[in-house]
N, C-alpha and C positions, 0 to 999 in steps of 0.2 A: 455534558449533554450528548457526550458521542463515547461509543466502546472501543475506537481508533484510536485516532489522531491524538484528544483529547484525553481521554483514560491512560491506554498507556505512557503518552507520553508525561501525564503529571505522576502517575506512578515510579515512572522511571527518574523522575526529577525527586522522589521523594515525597512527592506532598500528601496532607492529611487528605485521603478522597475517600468520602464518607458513599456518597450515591452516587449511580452512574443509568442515562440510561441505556437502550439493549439493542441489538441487531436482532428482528426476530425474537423468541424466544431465549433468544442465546448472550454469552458472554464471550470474545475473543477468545479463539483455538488457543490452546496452552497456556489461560490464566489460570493460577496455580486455586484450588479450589480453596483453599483456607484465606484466600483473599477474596474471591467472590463471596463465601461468607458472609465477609464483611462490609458488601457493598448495598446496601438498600437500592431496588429497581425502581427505574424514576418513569418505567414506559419503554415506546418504541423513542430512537433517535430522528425520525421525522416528525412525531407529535407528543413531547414529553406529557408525560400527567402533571399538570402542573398544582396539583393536589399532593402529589408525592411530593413534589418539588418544595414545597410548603412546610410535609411535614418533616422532612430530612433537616430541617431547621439549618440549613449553608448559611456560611460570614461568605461566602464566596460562589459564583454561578460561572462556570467555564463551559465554552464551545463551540464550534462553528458556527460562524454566522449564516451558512450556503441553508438557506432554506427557514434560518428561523428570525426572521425580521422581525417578523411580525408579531414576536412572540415577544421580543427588546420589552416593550415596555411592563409587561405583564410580569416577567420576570426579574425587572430593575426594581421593582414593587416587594417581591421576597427580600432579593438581594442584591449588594454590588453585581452587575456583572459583566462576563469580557466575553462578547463573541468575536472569534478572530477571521476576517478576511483576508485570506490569502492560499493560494495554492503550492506554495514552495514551502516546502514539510522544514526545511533551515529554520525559515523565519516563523512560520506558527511556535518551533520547538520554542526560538527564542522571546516570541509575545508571552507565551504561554509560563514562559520559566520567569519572565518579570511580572507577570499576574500575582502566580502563587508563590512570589519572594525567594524564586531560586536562581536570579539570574547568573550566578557566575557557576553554578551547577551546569545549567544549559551550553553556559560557553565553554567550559570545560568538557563537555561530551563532544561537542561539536571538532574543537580541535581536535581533541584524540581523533575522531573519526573522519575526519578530514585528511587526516597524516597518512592514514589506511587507506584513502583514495589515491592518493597521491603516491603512495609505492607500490597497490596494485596498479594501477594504469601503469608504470614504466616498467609492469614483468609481462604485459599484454602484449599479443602479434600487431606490429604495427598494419594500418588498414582493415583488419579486421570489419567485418559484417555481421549486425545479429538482428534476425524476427524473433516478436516475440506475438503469440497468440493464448487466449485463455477461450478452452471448449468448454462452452454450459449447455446446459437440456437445448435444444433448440436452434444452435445458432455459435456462432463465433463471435470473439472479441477482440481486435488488435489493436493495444494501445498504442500511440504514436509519441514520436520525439515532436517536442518544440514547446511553447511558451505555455501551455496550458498541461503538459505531463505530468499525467502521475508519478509520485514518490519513487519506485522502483524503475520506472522507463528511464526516469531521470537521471539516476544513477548509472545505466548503460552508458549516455553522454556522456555523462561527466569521466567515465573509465573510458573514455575514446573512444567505444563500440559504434563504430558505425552502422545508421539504420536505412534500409530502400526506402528509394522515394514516396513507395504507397504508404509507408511506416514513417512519413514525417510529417508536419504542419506549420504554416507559418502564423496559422491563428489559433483561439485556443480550444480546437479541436482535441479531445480526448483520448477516445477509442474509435475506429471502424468496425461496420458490423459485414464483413463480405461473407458472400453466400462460400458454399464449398468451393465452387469454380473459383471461386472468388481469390481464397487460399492461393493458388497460381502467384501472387502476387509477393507471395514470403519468397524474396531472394537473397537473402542473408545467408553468408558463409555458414555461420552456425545458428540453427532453431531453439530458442528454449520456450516451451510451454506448459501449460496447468491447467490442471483441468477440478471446474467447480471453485467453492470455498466460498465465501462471503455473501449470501442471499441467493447465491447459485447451489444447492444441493441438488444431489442426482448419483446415479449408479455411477460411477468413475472409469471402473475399469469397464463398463458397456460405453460409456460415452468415447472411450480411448479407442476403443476394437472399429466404434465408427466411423472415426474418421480415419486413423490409422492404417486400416486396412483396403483403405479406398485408392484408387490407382493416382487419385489428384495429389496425396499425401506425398505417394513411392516417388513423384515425379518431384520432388520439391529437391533442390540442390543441396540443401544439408541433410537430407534423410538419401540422398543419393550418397552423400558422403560420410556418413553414419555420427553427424553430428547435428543428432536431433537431442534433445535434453527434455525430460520434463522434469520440471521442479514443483514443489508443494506448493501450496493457494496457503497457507497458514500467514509468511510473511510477504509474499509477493501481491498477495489481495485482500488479504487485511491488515496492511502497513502501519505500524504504529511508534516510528520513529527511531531513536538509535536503535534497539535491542533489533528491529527488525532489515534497518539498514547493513548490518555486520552478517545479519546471516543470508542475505544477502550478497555481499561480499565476499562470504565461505562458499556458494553455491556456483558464483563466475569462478574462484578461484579451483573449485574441483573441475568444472565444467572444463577450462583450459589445464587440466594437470598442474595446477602449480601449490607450491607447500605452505602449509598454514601459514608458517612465520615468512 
């Protein structure tokens, strides 16, 4: 019911996924097109058609629960189904891989990629500082560490990177939306940011020249110290589990000069 969390990550587990449905018009940046193919569209992922839903004829109905409650019962009517509550992308991978009978699938990706945590973080500067900010049409987005973090901030943590206090949360606070002035407030050693991707379309490189060229940007301490990064919105904002955790991981490890293996 979602082109995330849920698509890629039962893709990535292997499973039979017959329909899925869409962000927008669209299918997740870099699903290989002879797999969309094969996916029958069920709708947008805030209001499935639940007519498509129907005729996709599913033994199975996967996907977030954030928003479709109310849909549980209309849908347990087609078919079995599992909506998963939870924000820690670990444990959806692992609901989700004993849903679709792949559990030791899921735990076996997990470790691998848990091992890759855990010997990037001991080739990182210790104390280390990092903002991270996402520029869409209109406005800014700085996601925050703490108990409600998204999938890739989360992963900052968990590699040590330490985040400014305007970059943290003790509740489950997501993103901040500050104005430009606002910006001021990224004082992280190192900046990485992205610009668009995920319901956010727009000119890129005009949204980049915006802010970037702005004196509040020049003043920022990692762009003072020429350690501003931007990374792509393909897996940082529209996260979809291992495959996007790892490159992820390739992006902190260029970001600090360190070698693949």
């Amino acid at each position: 019911l979602d082109p995330f969390y849920t698509l890629l990550m039962a893709l990535d587990l292997g499973a039979p996924v017959t329909a899925t449905a869409l962000s927008g018009k669209d299918f997740p940046e870099g699903l290989p097109v002879e797999t969309q193919a094969q996916l029958d569209d069920l709708g947008q992922m805030a209001a499935p058609n639940l007519e498509a839903v129907i005729a996709a004829r599913p033994d199975l109905i996967v996907g977030s629960a954030y928003g479709l409650e109310k849909l549980a019962p209309g849908l347990r009517q087609i078919a079995p189904t599992v909506l998963i509550d939870t924000v820690d992308w670990r444990e959806y991978l692992t609901v989700l891989g004993k849903a679709v009978g792949r559990s030791e699938t899921a735990a076996q990706q997990l470790r691998s990629f848990d091992s890759k945590v855990t010997k990037l973080r001991g080739q990182l500067p210790a104390d280390s500082s990092v903002s991270f900010v996402r520029i869409i049409p209109g406005g800014y987005q700085v996601y925050v560490a703490g108990p409600g973090a998204y999938a890739p901030v989360a992963l900052l943590t968990e590699l040590g990177l330490q985040r400014p206090e305007y970059e943290t949360a003790d509740d489950d606070t997501v993103l901040r939306r500050p104005t430009l002035e606002g910006l001021l407030e990224l004082q992280g050693d190192t900046l990485i940011y992205t610009i668009g991707g995920a319901h956010h379309d727009g000119d890129a490189a005009a949204l980049e020249a915006e802010t970037t060229g702005t004196a509040i940007w020049q003043a920022l301490p990692a762009v003072r110290a020429g350690r501003a990064f931007r990374v792509a919105p393909r897996h940082w904002m529209g996260f979809g589990g291992i495959a996007s955790a790892e490159a992820i991981l390739a992006d902190i490890r260029q970001i600090y000069g360190l070698p693949e293996k």
